[in-house]
Structures are given as C-alpha cells and as structure tokens.
Backbone as CSV, one residue per row, in Angstrom:
resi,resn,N_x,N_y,N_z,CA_x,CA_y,CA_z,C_x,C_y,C_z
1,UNK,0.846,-1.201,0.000,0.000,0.000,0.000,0.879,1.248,0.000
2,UNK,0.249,2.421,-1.198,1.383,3.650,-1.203,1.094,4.261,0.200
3,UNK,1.944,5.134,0.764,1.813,5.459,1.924,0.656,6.806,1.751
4,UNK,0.067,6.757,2.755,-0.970,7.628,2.916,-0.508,8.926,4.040
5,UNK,-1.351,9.947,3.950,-1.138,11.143,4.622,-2.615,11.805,5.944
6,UNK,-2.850,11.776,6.546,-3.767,11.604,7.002,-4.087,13.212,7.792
7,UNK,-4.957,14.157,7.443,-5.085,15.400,8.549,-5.964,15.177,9.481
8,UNK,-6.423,15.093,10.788,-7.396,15.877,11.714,-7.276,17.007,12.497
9,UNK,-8.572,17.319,12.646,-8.840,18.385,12.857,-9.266,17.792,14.678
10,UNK,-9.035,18.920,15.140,-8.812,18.626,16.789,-9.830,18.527,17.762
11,UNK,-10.607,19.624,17.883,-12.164,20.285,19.164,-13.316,19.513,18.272
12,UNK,-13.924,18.422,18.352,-15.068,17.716,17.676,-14.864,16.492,16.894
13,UNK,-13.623,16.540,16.665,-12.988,15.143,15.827,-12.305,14.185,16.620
14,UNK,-11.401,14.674,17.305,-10.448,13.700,17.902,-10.550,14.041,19.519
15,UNK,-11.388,15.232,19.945,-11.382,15.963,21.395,-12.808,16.026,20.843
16,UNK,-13.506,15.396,22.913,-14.565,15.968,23.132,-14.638,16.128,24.643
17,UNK,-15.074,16.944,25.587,-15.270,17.550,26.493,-16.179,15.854,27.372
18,UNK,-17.063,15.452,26.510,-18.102,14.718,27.008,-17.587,13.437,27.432
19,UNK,-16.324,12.570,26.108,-15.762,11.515,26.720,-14.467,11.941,27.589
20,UNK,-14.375,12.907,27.848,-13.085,13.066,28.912,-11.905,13.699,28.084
21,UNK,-12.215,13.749,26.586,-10.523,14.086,26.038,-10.855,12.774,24.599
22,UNK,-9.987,12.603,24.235,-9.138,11.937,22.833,-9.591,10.311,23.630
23,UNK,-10.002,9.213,22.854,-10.500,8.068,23.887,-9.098,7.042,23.094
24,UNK,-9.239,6.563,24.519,-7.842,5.135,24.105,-8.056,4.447,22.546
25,UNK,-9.106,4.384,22.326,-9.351,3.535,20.700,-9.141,4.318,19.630
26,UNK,-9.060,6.170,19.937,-8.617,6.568,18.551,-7.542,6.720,19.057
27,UNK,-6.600,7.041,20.186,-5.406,6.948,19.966,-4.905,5.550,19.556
28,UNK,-5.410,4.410,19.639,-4.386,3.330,19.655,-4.858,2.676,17.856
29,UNK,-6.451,3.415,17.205,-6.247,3.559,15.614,-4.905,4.544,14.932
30,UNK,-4.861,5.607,15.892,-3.954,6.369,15.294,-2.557,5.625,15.290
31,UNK,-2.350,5.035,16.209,-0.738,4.249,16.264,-0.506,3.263,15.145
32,UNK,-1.713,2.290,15.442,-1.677,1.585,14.063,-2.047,1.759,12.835
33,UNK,-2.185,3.291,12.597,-2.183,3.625,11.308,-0.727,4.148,10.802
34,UNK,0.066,4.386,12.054,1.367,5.032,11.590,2.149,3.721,11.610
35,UNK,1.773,2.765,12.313,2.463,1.694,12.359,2.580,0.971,10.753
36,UNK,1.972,1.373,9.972,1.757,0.580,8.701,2.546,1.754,7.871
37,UNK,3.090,2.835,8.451,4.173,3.532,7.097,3.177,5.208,6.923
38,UNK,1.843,4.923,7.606,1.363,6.245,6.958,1.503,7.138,7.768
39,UNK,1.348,9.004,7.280,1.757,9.995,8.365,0.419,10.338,8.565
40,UNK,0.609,11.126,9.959,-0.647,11.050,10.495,-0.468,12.751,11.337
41,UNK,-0.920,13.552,10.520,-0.985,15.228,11.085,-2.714,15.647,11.751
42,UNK,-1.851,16.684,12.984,-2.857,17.484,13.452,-3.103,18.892,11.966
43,UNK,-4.249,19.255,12.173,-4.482,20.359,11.174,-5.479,21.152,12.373
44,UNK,-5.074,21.963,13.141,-5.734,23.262,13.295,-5.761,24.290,13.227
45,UNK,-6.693,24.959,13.908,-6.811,26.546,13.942,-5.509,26.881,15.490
46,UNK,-5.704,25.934,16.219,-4.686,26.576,17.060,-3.428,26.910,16.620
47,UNK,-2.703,27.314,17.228,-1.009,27.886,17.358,-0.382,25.892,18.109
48,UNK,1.202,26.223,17.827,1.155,25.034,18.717,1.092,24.921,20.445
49,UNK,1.361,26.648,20.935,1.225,26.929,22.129,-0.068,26.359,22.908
50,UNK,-1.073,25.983,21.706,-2.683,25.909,22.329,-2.208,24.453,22.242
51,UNK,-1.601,23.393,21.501,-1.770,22.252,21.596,-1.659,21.175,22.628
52,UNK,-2.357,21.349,23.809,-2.152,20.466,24.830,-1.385,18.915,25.334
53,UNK,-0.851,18.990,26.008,-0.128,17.636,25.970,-0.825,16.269,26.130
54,UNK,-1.721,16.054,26.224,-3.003,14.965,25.875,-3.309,14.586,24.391
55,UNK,-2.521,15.963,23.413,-2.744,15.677,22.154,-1.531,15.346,21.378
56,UNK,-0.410,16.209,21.894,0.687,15.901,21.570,1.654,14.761,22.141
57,UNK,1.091,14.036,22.931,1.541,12.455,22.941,0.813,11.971,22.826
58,UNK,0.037,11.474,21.707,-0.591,10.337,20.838,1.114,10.350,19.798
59,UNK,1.826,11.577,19.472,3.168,10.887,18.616,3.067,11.160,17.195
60,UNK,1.366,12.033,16.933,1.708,13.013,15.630,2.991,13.064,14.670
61,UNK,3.197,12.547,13.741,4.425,13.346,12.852,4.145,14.460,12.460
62,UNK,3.056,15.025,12.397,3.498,16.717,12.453,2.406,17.844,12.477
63,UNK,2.443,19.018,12.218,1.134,19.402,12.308,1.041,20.939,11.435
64,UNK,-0.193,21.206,11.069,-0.493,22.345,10.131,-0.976,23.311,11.184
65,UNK,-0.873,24.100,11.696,-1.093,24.813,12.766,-1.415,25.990,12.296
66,UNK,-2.123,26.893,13.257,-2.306,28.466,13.552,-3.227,28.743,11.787
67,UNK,-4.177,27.515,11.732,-5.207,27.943,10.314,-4.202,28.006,8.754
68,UNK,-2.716,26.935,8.928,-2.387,26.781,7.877,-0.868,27.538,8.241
69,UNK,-0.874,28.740,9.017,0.309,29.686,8.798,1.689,28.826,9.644
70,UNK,1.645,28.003,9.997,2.923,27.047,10.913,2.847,25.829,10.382
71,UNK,3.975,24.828,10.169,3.876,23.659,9.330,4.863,23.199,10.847
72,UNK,5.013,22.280,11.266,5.790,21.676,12.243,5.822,19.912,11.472
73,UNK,6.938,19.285,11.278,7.011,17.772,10.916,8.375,17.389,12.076
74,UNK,8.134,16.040,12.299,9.031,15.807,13.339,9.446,16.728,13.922
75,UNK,9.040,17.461,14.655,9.435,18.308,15.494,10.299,19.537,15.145
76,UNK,10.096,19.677,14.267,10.913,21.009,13.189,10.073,21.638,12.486
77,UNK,10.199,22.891,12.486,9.073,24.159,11.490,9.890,23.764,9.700
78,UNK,9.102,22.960,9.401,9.392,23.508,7.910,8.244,24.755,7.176
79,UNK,7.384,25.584,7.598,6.730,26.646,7.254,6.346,27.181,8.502
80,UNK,6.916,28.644,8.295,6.018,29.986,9.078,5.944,30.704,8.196
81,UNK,4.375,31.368,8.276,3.835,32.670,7.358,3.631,33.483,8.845
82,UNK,4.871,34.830,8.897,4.355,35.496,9.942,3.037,36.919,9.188
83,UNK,1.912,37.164,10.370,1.647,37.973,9.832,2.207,39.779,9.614
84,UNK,1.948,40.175,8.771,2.473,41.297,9.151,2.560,42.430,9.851
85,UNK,4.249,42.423,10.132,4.117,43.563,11.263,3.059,45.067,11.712
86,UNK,3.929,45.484,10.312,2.759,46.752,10.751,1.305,46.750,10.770
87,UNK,0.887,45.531,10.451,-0.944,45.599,10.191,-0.900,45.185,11.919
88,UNK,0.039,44.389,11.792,-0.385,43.803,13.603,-0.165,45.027,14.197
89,UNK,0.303,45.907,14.269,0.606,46.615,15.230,-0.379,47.687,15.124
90,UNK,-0.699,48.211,14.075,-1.913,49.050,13.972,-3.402,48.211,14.540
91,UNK,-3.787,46.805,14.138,-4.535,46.450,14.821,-4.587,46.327,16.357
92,UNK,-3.027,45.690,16.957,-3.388,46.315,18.637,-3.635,47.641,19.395
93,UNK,-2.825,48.808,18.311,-3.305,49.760,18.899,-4.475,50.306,19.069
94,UNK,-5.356,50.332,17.814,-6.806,50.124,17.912,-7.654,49.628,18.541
95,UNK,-7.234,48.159,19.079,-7.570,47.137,20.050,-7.408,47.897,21.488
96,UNK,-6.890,48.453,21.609,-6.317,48.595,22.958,-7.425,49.809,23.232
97,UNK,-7.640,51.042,22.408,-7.790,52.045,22.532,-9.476,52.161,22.890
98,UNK,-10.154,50.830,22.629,-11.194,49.999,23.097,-11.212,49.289,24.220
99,UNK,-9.825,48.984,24.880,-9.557,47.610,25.922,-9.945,46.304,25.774
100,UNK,-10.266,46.410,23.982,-10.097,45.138,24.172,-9.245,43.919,23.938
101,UNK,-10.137,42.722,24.502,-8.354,41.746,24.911,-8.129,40.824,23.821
102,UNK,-7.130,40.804,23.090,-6.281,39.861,22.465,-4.985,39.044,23.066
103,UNK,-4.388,38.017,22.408,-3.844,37.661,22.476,-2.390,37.325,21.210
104,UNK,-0.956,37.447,21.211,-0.458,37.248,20.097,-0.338,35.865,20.223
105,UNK,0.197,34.775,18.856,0.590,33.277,18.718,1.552,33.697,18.220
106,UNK,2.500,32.856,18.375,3.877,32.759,17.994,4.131,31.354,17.386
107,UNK,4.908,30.829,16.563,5.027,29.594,16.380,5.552,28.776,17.649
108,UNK,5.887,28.930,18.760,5.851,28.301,19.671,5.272,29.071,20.809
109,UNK,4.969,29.916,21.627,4.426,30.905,22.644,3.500,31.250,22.381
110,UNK,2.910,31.574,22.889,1.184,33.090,22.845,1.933,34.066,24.261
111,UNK,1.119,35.366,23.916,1.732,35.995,24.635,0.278,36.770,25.095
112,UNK,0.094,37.102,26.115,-1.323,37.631,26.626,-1.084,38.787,28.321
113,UNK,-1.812,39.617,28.567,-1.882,40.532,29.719,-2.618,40.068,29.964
114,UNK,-1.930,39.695,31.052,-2.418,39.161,32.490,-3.675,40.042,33.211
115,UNK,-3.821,40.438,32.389,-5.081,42.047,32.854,-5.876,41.490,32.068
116,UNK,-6.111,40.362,31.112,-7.501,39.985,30.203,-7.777,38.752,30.548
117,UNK,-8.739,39.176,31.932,-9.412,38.304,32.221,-10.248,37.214,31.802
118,UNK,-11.284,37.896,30.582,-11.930,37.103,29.842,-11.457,36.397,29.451
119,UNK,-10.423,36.860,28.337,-9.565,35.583,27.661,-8.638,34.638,28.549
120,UNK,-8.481,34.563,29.584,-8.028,33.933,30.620,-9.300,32.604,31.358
121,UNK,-10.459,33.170,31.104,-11.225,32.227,32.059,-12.057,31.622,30.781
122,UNK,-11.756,31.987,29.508,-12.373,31.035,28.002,-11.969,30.051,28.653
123,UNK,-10.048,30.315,28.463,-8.599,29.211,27.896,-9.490,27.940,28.679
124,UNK,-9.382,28.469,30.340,-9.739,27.488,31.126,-10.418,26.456,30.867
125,UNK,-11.247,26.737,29.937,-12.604,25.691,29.780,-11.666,25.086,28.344
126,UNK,-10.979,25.616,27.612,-10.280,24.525,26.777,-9.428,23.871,27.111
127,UNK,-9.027,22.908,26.196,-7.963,21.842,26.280,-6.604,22.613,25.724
128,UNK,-6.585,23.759,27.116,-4.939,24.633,26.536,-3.980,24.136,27.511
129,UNK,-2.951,24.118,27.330,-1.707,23.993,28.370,-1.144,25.309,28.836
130,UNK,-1.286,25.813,29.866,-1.028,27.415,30.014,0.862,27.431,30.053
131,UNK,1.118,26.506,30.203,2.847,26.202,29.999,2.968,27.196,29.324
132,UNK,2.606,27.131,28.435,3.108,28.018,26.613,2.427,29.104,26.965
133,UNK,1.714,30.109,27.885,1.855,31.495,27.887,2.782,32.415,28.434
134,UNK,2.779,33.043,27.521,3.730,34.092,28.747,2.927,35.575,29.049
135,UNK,3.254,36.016,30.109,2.244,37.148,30.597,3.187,38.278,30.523
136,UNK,4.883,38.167,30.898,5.587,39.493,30.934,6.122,39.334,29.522
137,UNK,6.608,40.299,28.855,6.724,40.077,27.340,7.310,41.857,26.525
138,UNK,8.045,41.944,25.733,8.027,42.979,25.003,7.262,42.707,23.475
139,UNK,5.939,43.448,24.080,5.078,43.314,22.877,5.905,44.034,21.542
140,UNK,6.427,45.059,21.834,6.906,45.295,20.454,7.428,44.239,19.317
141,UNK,8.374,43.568,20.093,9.322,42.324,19.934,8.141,41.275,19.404
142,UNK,7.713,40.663,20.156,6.806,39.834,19.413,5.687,39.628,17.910
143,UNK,5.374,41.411,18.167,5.052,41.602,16.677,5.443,41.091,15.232
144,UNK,6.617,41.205,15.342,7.653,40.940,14.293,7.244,39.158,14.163
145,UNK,6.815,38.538,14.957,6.922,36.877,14.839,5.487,36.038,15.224
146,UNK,4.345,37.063,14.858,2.952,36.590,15.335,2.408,35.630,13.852
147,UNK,2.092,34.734,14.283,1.102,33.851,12.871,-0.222,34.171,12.722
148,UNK,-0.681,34.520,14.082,-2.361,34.546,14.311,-2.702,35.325,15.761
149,UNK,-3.677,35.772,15.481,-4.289,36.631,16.631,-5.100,36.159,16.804
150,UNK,-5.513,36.005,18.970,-7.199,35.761,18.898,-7.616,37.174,19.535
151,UNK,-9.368,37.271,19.593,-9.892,38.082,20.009,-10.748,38.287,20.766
152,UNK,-11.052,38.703,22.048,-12.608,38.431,22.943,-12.910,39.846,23.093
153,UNK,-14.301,39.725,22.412,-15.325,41.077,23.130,-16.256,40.597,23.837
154,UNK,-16.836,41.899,24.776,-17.749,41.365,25.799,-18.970,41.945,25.498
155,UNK,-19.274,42.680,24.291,-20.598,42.833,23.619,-20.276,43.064,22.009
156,UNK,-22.116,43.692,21.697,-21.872,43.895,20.401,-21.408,45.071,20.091
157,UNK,-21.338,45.703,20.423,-20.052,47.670,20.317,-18.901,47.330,20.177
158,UNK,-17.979,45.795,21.323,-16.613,45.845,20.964,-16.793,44.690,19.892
159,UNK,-17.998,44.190,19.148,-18.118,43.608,18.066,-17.364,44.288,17.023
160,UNK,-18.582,45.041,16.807,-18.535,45.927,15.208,-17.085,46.580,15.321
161,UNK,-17.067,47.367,16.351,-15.557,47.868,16.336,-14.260,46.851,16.315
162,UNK,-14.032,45.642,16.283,-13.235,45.352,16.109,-12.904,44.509,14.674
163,UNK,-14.381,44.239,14.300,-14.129,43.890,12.947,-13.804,45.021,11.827
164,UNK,-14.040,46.485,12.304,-13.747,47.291,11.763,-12.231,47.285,11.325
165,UNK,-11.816,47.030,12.735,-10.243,47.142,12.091,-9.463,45.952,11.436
166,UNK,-10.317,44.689,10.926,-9.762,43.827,10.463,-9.601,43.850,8.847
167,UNK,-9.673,45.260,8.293,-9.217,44.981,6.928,-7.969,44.117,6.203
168,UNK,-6.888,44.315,7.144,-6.022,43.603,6.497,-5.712,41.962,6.709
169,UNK,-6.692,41.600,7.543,-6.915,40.224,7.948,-8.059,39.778,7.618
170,UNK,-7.972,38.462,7.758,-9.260,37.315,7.869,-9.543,37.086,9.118
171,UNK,-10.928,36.628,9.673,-11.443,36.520,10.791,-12.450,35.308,10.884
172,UNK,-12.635,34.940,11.933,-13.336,34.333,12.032,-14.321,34.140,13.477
173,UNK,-15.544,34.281,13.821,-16.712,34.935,14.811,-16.886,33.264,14.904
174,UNK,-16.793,33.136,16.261,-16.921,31.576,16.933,-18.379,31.678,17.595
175,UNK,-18.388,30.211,17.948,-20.383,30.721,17.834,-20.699,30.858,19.451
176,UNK,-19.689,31.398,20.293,-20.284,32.233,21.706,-20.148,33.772,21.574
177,UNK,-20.135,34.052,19.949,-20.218,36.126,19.436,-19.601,36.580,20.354
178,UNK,-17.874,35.844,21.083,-17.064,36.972,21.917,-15.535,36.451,21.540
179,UNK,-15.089,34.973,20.734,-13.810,34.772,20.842,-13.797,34.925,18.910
180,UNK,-12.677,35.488,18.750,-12.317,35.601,17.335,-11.051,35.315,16.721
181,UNK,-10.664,34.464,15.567,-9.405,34.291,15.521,-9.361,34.899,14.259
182,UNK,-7.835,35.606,13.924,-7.481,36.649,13.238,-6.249,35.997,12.594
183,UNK,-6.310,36.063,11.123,-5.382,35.315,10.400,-5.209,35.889,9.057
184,UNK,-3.755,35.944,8.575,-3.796,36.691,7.142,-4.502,35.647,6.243
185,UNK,-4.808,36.739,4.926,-6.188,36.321,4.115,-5.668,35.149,2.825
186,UNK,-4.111,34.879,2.845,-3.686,34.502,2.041,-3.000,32.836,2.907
187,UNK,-3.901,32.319,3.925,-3.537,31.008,4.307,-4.890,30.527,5.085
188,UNK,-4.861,29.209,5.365,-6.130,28.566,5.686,-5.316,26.861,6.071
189,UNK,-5.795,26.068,6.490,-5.872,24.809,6.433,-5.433,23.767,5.136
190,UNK,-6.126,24.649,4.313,-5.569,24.085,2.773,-4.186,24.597,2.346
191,UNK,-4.257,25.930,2.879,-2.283,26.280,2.003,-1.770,25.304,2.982
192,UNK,-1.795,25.146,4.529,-1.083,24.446,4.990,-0.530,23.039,4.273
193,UNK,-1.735,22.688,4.152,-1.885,21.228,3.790,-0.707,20.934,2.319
194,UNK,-0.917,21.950,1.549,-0.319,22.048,-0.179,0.692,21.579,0.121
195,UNK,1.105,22.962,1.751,2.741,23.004,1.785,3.322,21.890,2.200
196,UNK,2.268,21.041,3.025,2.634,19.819,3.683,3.245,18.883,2.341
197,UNK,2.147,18.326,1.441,2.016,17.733,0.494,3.303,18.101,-0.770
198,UNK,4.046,19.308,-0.769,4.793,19.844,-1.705,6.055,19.440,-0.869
199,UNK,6.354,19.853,0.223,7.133,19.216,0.586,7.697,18.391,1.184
200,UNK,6.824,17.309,1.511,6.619,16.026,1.784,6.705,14.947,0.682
201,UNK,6.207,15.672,-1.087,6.037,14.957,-1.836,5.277,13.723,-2.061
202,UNK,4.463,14.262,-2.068,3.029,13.491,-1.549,1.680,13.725,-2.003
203,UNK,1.630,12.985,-3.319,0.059,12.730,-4.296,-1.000,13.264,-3.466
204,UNK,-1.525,14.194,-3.699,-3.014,15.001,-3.206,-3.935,13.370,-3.360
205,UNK,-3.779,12.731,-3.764,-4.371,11.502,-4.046,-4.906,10.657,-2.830
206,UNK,-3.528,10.692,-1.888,-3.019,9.992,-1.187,-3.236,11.116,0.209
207,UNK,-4.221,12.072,0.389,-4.330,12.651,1.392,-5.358,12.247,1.862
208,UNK,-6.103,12.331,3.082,-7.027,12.327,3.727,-7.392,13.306,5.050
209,UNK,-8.840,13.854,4.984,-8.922,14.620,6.062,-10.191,14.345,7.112
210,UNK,-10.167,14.630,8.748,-11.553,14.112,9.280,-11.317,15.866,9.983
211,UNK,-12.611,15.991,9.726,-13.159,17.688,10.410,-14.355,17.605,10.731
212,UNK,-14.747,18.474,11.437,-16.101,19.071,11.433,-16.743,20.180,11.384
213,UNK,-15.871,21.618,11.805,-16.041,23.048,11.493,-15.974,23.531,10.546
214,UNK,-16.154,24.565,10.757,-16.538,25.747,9.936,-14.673,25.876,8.948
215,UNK,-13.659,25.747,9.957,-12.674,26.363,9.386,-11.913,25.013,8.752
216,UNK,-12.848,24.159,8.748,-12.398,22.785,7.965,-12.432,22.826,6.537
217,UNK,-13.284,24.096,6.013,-14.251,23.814,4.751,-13.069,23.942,3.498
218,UNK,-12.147,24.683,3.819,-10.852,24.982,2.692,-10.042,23.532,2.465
219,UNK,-9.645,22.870,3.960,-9.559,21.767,4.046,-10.202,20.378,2.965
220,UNK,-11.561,20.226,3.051,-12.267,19.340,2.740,-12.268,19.583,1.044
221,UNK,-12.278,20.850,0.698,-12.356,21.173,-0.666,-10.862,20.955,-1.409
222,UNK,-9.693,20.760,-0.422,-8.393,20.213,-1.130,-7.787,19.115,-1.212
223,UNK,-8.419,17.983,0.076,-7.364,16.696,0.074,-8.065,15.904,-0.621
224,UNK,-7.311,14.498,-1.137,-7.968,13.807,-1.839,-9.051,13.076,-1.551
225,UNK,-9.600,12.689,-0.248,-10.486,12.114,0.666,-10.930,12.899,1.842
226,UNK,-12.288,13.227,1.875,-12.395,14.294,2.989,-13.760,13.201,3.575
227,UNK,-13.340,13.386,5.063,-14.111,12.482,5.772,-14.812,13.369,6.990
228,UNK,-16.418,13.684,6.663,-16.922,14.386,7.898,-17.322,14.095,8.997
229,UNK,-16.863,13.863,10.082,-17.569,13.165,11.877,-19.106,14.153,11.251
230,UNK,-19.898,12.530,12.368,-20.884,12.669,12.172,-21.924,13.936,12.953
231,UNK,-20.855,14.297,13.575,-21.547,15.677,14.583,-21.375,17.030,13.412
232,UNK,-21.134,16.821,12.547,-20.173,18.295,11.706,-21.315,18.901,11.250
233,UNK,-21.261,20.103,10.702,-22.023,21.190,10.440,-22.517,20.716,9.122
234,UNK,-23.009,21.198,8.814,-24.153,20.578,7.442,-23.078,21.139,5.877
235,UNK,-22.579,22.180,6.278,-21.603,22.256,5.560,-20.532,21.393,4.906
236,UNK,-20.074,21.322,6.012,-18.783,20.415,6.288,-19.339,18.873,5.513
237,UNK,-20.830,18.642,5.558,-20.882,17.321,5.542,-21.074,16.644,3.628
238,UNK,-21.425,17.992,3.601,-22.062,18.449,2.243,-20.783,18.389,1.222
239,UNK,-19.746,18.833,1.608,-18.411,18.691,1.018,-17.567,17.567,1.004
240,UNK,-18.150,16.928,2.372,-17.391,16.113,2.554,-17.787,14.208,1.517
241,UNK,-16.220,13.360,1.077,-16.810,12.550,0.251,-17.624,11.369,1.495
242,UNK,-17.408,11.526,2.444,-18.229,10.278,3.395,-18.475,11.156,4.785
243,UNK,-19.680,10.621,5.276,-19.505,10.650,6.625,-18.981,9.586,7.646
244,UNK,-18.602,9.678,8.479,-18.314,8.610,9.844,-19.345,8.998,11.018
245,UNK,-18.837,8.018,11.917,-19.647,8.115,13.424,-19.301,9.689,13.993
246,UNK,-19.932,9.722,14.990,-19.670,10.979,15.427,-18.557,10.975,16.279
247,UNK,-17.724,12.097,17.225,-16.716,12.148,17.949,-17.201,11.772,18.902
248,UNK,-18.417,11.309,19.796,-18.751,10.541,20.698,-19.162,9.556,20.440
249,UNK,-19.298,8.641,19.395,-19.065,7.262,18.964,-17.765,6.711,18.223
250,UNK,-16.787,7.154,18.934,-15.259,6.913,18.080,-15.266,6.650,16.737
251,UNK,-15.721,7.732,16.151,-16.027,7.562,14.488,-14.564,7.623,13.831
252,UNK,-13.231,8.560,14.669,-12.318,8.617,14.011,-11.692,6.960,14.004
253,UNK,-11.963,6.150,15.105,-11.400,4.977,15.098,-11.929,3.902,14.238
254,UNK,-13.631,3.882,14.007,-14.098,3.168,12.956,-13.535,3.498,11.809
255,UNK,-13.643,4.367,11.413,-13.242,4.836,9.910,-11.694,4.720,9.879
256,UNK,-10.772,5.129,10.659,-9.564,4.121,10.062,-9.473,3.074,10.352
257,UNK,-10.115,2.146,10.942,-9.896,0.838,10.962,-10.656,0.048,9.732
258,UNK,-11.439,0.848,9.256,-11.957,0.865,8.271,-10.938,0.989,6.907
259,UNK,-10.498,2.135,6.505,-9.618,2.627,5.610,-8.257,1.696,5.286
260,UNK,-7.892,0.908,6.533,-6.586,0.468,6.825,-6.411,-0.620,7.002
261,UNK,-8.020,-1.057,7.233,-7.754,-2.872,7.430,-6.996,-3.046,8.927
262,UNK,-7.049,-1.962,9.949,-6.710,-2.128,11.313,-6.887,-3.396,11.799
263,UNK,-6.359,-4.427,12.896,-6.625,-5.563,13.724,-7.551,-4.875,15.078
C-alpha cells in the first residue's frame, strides 16, 4: 500500500469535552495507522502553544497549525507565514484604545496581559496547556513573529468595532459572538496542507482529512479524501466525500480501521 497522509482536525474530531478528552481507541487507531508507514498530522486553527499535551503524545508526525500559517514535521518548522508587522501593530493599537483583549501566537508561545481576564477564564474551559503562555513580554518584539491573533469582546459595540479594524486580515466569529481568531487572508488549512504535500512529496491523491467546522471547509475542498464526523455542520458534511460516526461514537477509530484494514 502507497503510503498515505492523514489530517485531523482537533475540538469535535479527535477531542470531546463529554468523553473526557481523545478516547484510548482513537489513539491506539492512530498508532496503528502510523504503524503501517502512513503519516498522520494534526491540522488546526490553534497555534502550537494551544496544543495540549493529551494531544501531543498520541506521537503526531506533524502538524499544520495556527489555520495553515505554521507547518511543524518531526518536530521542526518547515513553514512559518508570519503575519504582518505593521498591520499587527496598527490592529493592537486600535484594540487597545477599546480595551479590548487579544492575544499574540507565535510559532511556539502566545503571549497575553495578564489584565484579560476574559480571555483567561475562556482558555480554562479549553484543552490549553497554560505552559506556553507568557504574561511578561516585550510586545513590540513579538510583533515581528505573530502567525495569528485571537480576540474576545464582551458585547456587540466591541463587536462591530473590532471587525472594523480587520481589513487587512481574515477573521473568524466563533459561535459564543465573543472569541475571534485573526489570520492573514492569504492562508487557511488548505495552504497548509499544499505546503505539507509539496514538501513532503506526496500525491493530493493519497491525502485524507476528518473535520467538522466551519474552518475545515478549505480543508475538505483540497485533500484527496475528505471524511466528515458525524456531529459536523451541514456544511462540512455536504463537502465532505463520506460521513463517519460521530466524535462521541469513536467515528475517528471506525473509519480508520476501516480505511486500513486495522486488527
């Protein structure tokens, strides 16, 4: 069998809140799918700072990170798209001049004031590792090396106003209308993926992806096999060439044991 390439997507696919986390049967499909020669990548919207250590020992070979803009394989960046400086910096000042709270990503760090509470008591409820923040920081300095921004407002005034200032970015409005992630307009899940595939050398043929969001959809429209959990948005499902079980019926583990002829 030619070797295969495999993406998931993280919060609904492989993580759910309800079974406790990632369940022993898709990690131990995931082993024996790498065990047979194929690679097996995270693809999210997080940074790798957000990637919790519950996810990052299952043993990933690598991951498309921060919505495409970070490529990590064996443990080495072969792609960063930083965004750009001066747009970042005109967007925090704007941000600020509102109070409201962001956060920078770095290809390895996030950097956040310890004064933004909100975005402090989200993290909590995710599957973040606060290891990877740092609170004292020379924001100037960091500018220069951000992939992605997030964003929390606490109504609709620091709504409108902050999408105001997102001309030179892409955005994306998460469905509690207060956390936002901010990403240049020229990467997604899919450039990641290309870059994976280009320099990996590796038949679009021979890709496969399992998602369920919204920011999957660039995703599903590029690899050669796009596989939607059965919880996914009607979107997602619509694009997608199959569905599976849902992330609370270990759909990621049926379906590669499925795909792979697993024991």
């Amino acid at each position: 069998m030619e070797k295969k390439i495999i993406f998931f997507d993280v919060d609904g696919t492989l993580y759910t809140n309800e079974l406790g986390g990632i369940t022993d049967n898709v990690k131990k499909a995931i082993a024996a799918t790498r065990a047979l020669g194929h690679l097996c990548f995270v693809a999210s919207g997080r940074p790798y700072g957000y990637i919790a250590d519950n996810v990052k020992d299952i043993g990933f070979d690598g991951y498309v990170l921060a919505n495409g803009a970070n490529i990590k394989y064996q443990n080495h960046d072969l792609e960063k798209r930083f965004l750009n400086y001066k747009d970042v910096k005109e967007l925090c000042q704007n941000l600020k001049k509102k109070n409201i709270e962001y956060v920078l990503q770095t290809s390895t760090l996030c950097y956040l004031n310890k004064e933004n509470k909100c975005l402090l008591d989200f993290y909590k409820k995710c599957n973040i590792d606060f290891k990877n923040f740092c609170f004292d920081y020379d924001e100037e300095e960091i500018m220069h090396k951000v992939v992605k921004i997030e964003v929390w407002v606490k109504d609709q005034e620091e709504l409108d106003f902050a999408i105001s200032c997102y001309g030179a970015f892409q955005y994306e409005l998460h469905p509690d209308n207060h956390s936002m992630e901010i990403y240049a307009k020229d990467v997604s899940k899919a450039t990641g993926i290309l870059d994976v595939l280009r320099l990996l050398n590796i038949d679009i043929k021979d890709s496969y992806c399992f998602g369920d969001g919204p920011n999957d959809v660039e995703m599903f429209e590029t690899v050669g096999h796009a596989i939607a959990m059965g919880n996914a948005i009607d979107i997602i499902k619509e694009k997608a060439d199959e569905v599976c079980l849902s992330v609370k019926e270990d759909g990621v583990y049926y379906k590669l044991k499925d795909l792979f002829d697993l024991s």
